[in-house]
TIKOLPA-999806 format. One record per residue (C-alpha): residue number from 1; x, y, z. Coordinates in nm, 4 decimals, decimal comma. Layout:
<pts>
resi|east|north|up
NUM|X|Y|Z
...
</pts>
This chain:
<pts>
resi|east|north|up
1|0,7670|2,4861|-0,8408
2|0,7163|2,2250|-0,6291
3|0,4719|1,9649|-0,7111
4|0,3712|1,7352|-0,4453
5|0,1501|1,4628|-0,2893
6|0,1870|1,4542|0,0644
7|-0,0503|1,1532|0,2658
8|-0,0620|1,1770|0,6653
9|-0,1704|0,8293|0,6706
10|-0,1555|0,6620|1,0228
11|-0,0708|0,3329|1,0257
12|-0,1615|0,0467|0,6656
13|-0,2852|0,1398|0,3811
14|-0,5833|0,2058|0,6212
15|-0,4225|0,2927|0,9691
16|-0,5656|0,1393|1,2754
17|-0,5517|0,1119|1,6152
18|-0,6676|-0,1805|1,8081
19|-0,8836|-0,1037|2,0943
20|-0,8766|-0,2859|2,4294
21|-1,0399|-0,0623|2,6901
22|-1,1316|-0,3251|2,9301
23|-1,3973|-0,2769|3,1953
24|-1,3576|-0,6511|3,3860
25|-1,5972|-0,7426|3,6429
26|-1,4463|-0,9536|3,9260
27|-1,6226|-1,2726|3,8379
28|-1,4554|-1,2136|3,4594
29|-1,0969|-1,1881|3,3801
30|-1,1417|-1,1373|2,9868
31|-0,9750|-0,8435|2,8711
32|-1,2015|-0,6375|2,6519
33|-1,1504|-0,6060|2,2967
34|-1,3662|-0,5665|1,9533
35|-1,6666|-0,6861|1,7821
36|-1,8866|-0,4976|1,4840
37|-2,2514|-0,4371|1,4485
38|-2,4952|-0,3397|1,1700
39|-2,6582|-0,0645|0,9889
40|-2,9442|0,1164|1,0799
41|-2,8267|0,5008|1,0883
42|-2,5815|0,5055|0,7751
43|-2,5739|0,8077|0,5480
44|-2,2925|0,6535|0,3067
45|-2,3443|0,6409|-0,0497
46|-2,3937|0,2691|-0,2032
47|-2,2456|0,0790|-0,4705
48|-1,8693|0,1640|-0,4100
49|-1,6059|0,0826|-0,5752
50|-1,3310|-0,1172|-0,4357
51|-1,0003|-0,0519|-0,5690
52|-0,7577|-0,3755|-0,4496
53|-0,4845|-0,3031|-0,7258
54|-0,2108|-0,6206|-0,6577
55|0,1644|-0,4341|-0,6042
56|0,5048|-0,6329|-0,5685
57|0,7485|-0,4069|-0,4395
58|1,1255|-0,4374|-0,5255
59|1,3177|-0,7445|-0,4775
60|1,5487|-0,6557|-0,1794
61|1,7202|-0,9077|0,0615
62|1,5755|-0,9054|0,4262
63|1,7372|-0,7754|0,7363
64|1,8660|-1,1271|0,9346
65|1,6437|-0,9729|1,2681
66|1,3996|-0,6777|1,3589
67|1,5727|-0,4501|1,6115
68|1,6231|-0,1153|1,6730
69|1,7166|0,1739|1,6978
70|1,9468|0,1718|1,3987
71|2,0796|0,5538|1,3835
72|2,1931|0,6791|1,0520
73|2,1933|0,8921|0,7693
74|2,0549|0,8436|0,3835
75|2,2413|0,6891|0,1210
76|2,2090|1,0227|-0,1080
77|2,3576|1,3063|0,0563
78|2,0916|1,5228|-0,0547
79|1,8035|1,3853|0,1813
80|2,0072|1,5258|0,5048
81|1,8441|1,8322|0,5813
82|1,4826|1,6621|0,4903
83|1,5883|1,4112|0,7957
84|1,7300|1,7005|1,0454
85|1,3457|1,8654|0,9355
86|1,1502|1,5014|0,9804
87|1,3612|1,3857|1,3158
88|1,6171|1,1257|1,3825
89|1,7472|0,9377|1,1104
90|1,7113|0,5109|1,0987
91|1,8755|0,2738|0,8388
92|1,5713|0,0470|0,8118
93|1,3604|0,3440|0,7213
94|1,5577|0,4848|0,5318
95|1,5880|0,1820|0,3232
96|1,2252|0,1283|0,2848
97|1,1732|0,4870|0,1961
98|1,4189|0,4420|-0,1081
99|1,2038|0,1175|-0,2259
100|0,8985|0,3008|-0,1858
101|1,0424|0,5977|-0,3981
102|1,1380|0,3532|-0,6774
103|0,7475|0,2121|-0,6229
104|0,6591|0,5928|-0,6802
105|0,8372|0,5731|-1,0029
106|0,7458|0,2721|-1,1345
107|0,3385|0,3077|-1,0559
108|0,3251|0,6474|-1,1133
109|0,1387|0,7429|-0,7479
110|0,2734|0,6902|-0,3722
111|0,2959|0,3362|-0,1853
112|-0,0063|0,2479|0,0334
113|0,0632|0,1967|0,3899
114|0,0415|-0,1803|0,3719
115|0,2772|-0,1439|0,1361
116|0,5135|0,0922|0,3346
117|0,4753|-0,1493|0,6634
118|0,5724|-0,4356|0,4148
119|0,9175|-0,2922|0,3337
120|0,9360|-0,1236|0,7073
121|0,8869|-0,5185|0,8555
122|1,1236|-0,6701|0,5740
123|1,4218|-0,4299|0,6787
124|1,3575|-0,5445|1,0389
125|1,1959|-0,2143|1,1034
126|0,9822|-0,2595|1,4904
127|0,8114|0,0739|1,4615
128|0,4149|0,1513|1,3932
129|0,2060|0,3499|1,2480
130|0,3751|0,5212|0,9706
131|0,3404|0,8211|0,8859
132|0,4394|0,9133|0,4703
133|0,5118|1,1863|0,2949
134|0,5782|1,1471|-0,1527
135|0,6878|1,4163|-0,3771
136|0,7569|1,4732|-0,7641
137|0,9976|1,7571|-0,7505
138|1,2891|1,8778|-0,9766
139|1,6111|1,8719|-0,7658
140|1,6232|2,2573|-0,7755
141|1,2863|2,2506|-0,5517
142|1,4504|2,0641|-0,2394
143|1,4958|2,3446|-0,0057
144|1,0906|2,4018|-0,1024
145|1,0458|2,0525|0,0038
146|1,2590|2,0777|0,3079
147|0,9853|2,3331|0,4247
148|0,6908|2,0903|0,3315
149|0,8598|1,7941|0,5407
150|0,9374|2,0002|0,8248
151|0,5544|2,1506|0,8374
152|0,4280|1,8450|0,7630
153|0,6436|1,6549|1,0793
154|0,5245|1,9392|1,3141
155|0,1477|1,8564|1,2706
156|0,1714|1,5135|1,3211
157|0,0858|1,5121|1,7075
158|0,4158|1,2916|1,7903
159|0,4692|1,3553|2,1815
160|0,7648|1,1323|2,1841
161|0,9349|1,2438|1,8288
162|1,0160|1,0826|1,5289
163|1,1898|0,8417|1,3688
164|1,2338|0,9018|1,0233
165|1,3967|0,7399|0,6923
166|1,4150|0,9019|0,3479
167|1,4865|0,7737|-0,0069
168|1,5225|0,9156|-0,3874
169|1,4556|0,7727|-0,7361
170|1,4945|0,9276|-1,0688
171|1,1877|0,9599|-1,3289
172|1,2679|0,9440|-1,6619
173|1,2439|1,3191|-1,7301
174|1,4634|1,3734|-1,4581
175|1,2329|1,4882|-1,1737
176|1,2774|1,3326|-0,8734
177|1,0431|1,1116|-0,6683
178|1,1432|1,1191|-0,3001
179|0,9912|0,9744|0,0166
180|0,9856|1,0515|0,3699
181|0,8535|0,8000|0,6206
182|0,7978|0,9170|1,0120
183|0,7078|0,7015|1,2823
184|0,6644|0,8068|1,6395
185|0,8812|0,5897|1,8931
186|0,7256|0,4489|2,1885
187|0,9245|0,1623|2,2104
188|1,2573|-0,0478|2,0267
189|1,3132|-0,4007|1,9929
190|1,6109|-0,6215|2,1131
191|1,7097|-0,8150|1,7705
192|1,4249|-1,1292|1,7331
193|1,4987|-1,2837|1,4244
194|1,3409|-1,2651|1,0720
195|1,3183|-1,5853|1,0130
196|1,3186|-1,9555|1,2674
197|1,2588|-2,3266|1,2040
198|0,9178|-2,5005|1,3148
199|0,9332|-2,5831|1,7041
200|1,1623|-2,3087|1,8242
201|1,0826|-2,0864|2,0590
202|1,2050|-1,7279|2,1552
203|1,2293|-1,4692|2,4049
204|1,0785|-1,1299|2,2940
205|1,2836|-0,8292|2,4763
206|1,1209|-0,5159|2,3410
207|1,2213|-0,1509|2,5556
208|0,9286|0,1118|2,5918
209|0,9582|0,4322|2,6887
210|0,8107|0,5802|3,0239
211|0,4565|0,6642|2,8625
212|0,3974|0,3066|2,8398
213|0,2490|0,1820|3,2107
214|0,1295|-0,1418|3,0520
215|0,2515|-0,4092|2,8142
216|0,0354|-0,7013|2,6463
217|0,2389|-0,9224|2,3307
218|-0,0248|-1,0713|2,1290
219|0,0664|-1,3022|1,8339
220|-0,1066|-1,3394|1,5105
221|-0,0283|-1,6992|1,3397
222|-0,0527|-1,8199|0,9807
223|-0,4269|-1,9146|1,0437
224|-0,6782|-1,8938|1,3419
225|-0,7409|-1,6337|1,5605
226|-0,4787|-1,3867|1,7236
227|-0,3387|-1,5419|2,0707
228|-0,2550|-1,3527|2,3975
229|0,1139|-1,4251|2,5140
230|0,1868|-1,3568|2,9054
231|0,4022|-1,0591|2,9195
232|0,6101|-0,9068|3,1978
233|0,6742|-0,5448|3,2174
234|0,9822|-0,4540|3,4315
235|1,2402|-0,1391|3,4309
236|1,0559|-0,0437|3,1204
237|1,1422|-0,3767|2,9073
238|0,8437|-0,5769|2,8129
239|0,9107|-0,9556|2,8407
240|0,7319|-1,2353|2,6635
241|0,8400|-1,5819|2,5424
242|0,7118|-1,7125|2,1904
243|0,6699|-2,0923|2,0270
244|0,6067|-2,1063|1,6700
245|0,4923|-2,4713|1,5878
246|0,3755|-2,4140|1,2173
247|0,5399|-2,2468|0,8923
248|0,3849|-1,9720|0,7709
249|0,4290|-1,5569|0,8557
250|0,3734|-1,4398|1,2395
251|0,3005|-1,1293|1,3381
252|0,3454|-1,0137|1,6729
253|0,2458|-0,7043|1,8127
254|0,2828|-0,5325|2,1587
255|0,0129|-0,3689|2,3002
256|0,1048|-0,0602|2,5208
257|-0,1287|0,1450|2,8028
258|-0,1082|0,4816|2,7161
259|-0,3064|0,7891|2,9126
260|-0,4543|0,8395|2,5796
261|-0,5788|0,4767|2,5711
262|-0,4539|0,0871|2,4632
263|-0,2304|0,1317|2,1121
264|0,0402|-0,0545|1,9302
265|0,4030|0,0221|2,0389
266|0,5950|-0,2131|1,8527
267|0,5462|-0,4845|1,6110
268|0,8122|-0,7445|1,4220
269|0,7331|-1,0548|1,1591
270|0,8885|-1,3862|1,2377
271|0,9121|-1,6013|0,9094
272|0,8545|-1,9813|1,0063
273|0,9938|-2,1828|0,6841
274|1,1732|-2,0842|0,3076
275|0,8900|-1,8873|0,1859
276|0,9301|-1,5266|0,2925
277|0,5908|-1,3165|0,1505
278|0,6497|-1,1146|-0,1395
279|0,4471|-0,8280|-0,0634
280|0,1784|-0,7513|0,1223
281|-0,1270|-0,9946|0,2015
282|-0,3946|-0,8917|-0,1099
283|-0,5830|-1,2147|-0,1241
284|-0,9562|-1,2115|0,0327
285|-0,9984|-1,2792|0,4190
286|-1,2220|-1,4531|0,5702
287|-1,5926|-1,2890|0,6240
288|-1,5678|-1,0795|0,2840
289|-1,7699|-1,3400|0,0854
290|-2,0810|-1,1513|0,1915
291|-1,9186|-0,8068|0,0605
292|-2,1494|-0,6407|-0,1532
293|-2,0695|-0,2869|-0,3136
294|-2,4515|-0,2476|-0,2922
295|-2,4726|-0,2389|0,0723
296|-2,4325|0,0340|0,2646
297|-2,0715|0,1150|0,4495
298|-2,1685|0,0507|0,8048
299|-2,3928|-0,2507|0,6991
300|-2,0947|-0,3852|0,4502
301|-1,8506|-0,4205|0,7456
302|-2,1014|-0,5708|0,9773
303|-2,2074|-0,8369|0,7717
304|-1,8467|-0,9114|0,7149
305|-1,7728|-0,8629|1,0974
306|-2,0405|-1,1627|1,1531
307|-1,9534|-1,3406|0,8488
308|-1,6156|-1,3809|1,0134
309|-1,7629|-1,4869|1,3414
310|-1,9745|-1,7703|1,1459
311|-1,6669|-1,8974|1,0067
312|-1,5007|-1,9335|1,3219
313|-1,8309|-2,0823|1,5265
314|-1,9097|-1,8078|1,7380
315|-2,1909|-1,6150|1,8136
316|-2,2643|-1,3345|1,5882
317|-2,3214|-1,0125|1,7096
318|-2,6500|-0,7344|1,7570
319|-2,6435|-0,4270|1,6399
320|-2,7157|-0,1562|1,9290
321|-2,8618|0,2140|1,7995
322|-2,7415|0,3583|2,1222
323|-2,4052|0,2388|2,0300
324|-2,4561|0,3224|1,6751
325|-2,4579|0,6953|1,7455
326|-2,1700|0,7065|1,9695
327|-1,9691|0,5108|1,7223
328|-2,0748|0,7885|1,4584
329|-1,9883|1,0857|1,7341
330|-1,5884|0,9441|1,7304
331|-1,5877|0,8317|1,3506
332|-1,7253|1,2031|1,2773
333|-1,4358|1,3806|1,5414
334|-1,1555|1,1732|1,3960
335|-1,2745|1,2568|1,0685
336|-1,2548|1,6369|1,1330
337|-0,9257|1,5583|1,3092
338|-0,7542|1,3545|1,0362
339|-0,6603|1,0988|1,2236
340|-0,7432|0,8090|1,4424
341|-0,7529|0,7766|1,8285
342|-0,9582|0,6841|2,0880
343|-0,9019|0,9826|2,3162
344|-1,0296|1,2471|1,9707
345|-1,3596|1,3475|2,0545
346|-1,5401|1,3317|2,3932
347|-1,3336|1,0902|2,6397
348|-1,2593|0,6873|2,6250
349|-1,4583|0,4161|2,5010
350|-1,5939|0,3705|2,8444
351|-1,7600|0,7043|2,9011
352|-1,8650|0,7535|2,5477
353|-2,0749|0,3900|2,6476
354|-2,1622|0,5152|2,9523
355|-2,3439|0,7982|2,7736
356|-2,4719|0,6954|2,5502
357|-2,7218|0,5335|2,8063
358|-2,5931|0,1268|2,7817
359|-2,5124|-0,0901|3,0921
360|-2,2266|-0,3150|3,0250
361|-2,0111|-0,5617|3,2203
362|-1,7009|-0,4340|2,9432
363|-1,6457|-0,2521|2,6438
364|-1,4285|-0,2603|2,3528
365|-1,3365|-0,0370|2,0768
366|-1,1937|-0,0345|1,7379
367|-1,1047|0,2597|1,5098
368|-0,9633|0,2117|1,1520
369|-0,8790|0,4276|0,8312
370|-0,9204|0,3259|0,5074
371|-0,9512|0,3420|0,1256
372|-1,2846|0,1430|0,1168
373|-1,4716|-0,0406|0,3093
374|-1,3407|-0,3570|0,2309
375|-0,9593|-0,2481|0,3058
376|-1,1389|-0,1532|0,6291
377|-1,2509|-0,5501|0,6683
378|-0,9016|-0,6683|0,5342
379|-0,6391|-0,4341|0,7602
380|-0,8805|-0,5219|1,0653
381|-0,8213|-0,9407|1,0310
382|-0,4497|-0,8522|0,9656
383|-0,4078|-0,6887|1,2936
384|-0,3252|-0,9383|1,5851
385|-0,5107|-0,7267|1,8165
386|-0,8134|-0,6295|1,6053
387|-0,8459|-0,9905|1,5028
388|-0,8218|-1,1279|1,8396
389|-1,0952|-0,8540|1,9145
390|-1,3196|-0,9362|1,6061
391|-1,3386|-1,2936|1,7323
392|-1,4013|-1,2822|2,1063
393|-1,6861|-1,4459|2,2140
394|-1,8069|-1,2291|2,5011
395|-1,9262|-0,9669|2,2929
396|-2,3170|-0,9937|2,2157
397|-2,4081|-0,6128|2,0639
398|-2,2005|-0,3325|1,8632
399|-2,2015|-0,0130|1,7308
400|-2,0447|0,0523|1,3705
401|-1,9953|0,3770|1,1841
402|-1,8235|0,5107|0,9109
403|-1,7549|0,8866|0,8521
404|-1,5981|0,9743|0,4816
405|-1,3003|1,2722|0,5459
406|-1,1993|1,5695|0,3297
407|-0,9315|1,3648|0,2944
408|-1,1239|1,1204|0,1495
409|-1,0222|0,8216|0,3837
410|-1,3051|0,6512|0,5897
411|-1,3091|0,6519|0,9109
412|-1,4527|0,3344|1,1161
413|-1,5524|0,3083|1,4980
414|-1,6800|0,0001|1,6324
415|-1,7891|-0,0118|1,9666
416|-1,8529|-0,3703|2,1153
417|-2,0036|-0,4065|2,4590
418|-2,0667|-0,7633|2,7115
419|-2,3915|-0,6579|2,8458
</pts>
């Protein structure tokens, strides 16, 4: 009998996808981006509990670069025909699927996404929003999990396929824990090293395939807000050139154009400095001071929306009603979908503002999943694009809601208009 947990998580341990659907006037070349807002419709239960449990994964060496693809097979022999029912088979995945297995093993329940992106971005790995599947199976139940992976893979919505990685640890009774991670390819990265001295700069080569018609790199340093690099799109290779001045961890992420709307296509870690991160980022970010498991969900991640603004001296931001209830319309459709998009639901960011009756000069959207409210807050800042949108100054009103799933994720829109 097979006994199994399977998680179609998009993207962290709370999945998210930055929104940029700009709507520039002439006399304005800011691109649109994100904001928050505050709580006046919320039906979410107060006083909930936060679970932030603190996870090191296994010591591993890291990959000298991030590149891909890296075509290949698993290191147990046995994982083969879950790959051939997942999609194409990559060595970093693979190799971050066999440390999250042993993770299984050792803390008793699957890795978080945060923690799956941790060992996808140590292994070099460029690709986003991960998609996991765990089991606790005796080896006589494969071919029963072969059928599990291969139904799970085919509802996963991946236009452009997957790229998959799989990995196996032993429990003391002699079950097996196995993972399978899937991530659909829009893009791969020429090799851009792991790790640089202070002062040195780079040029960022990263291929995307043809449903990409636009291409934006945006950099997240150690500290301060997220910065826009100028990027060149030509022959389908996005071009960018990057300085890092300070030591620390940089993330850099590249923004594609999609029909669907603006998502992440690729993202790689540049290490500045001897001191690589352990595991993921689990320390407080700024704005969550004002957390309080009293509050209401929506009004939670405001405050901590405008908390964050304070910090940084910028404006804070209104809460809109009229923006309220369109953010609850998408949070409630990607809730019944399972997943997160901006084109689930009724049309983009722009039309959903439209209707909802408000005149703006642009618009912005965020949507996020998460365990809680504050992982909500905390994925959000770690995102170069969502951070860059949570601290531009041109927004002046919002609309925030969260929608709890079967699934028991939350699901956050935040719509942020310049009007």
């Amino acid at each position: 009998m097979l006994s199994s947990r399977t998680l179609p998580l998009f993207l962290f341990t709370a999945i998210i996808l930055p929104a940029c659907h700009p709507k520039k006037p002439a006399t304005d070349p800011l691109p649109a981006q994100l904001g928050k807002g505050k709580d006046s419709l919320s039906q979410n239960a107060p006083n909930e509990e936060v679970k932030e449990p603190i996870r090191l994964p296994p010591e591993r060496s890291w990959a000298s670069a991030t590149w891909s693809p890296r075509p290949g097979s698993p290191s147990e022999p046995e994982l083969e025909e879950l790959i051939k029912a997942c999609g194409a088979g990559d060595v970093a995945l693979h190799i971050a699927a066999q440390d999250a297995a042993q993770m299984q093993v050792t803390e008793g329940e699957a890795p978080t996404i945060q923690e799956i992106v941790f060992l996808m971005r140590r292994q070099g790995n460029s690709y986003v929003q991960p998609r996991l599947w765990a089991a606790t199976l005796s080896p006589q139940a494969l071919p029963e999990a072969v059928k599990s992976v291969n139904h799970w893979s085919s509802t996963g919505n991946a236009k452009y396929g997957y790229r998959c990685g799989a990995g196996l640890a032993e429990n003391p009774n002699g079950t097996w824990s196995i993972v399978v991670i899937a991530s659909e390819v829009l893009a791969d990265a020429r090799p851009i090293p792991l790790q640089v001295e202070s002062g040195k700069w780079l040029d960022i080569e990263i291929r995307v395939n043809e449903a990409v018609q636009g291409a934006n790199l945006i950099v997240l340093p150690p500290e301060g807000a997220a910065q826009q690099i100028t990027t060149e799109l030509h022959d389908g290779t996005a071009k960018a050139r990057v300085n890092f001045p300070v030591e620390g961890l940089y993330q850099l992420q590249l923004m594609g154009a999609l029909e669907g709307g603006p998502r992440p296509v690729a993202e790689a870690w540049v290490v500045v400095g001897p001191d690589r991160p352990r595991g993921p980022v689990s320390e407080a970010v700024p704005g969550e001071e004002v957390f309080s498991a009293k509050m209401e969900r929506d009004t939670a991640l405001f405050e901590m929306l405008n908390s964050l603004r304070r910090e940084a001296g910028l404006p804070t931001l209104k809460r809109m009603r009229k923006l309220d209830i369109a953010a609850r319309q998408h949070s409630a459709a990607m809730a019944r979908a399972g997943r997160i998009a901006h084109d689930i639901g009724s049309g983009t960011p722009d039309y959903r503002v439209e209707r909802s009756g408000v005149v703006a000069r642009a618009t912005g959207e965020n949507v996020a999943k998460a365990d809680s409210v504050l992982a909500l807050h905390r994925v959000l800042y770690a995102s170069p694009s969502h951070r860059e949108n949570m601290l531009l100054r041109r927004w002046n009103h919002v609309g925030i809601a969260i929608i709890e799933g079967e699934d028991g994720k939350l699901y956050a829109t935040e719509i942020f208009v310049d009007d």
